[in-house]
N, C-alpha and C positions, 0 to 999 in steps of 0.2 A: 546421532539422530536429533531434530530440534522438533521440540515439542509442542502445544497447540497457544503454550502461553509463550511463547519467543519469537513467534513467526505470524505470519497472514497469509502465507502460500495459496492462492486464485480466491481468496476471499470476497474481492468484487469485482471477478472478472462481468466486462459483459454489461457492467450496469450501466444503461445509457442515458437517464437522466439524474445521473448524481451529478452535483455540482461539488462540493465540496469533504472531505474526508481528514479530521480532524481527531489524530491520536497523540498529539502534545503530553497530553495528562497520564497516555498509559507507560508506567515505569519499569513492566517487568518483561517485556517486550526487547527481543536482542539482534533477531534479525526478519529484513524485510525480505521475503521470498519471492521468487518466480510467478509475473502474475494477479502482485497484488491487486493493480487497478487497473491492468489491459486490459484495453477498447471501451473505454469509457469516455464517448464523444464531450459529453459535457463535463467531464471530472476540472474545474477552473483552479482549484487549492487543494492541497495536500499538505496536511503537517505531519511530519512524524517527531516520536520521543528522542530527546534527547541520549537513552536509554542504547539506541541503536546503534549498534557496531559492524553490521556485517548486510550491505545493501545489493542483491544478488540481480543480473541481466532483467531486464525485461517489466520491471514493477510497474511502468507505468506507460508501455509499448502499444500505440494507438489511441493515444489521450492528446488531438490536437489543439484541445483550449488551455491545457496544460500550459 
């Protein structure tokens, strides 16, 4: 089971005027879940940690400025 510090699982589902979602910095973070920024019209940048090893279907599924 992965726990609330490894993952973002539907963390910004939905959100439609985020432009930009910026986790560079977070290092204890391991994988990116199911969710994390679908259907987020405006989502234009995404960074994720370096930290990350396991990037699961769908993170960023209806994000067409992507």
């Amino acid at each position: 089971m992965v726990g609330p510090t490894s993952s973002w699982a539907g963390m910004f589902d939905g959100c439609d005027n985020l432009d930009t979602l910026d986790f560079s910095l977070s290092t204890n973070v391991t994988t990116a879940l199911r969710g994390l920024a679908q259907s987020c019209a405006s989502l234009r940048i995404l960074k994720l940690p370096s930290s990350i090893t396991t990037i699961n279907a769908l993170i960023i599924n209806g994000c067409p400025s992507l």
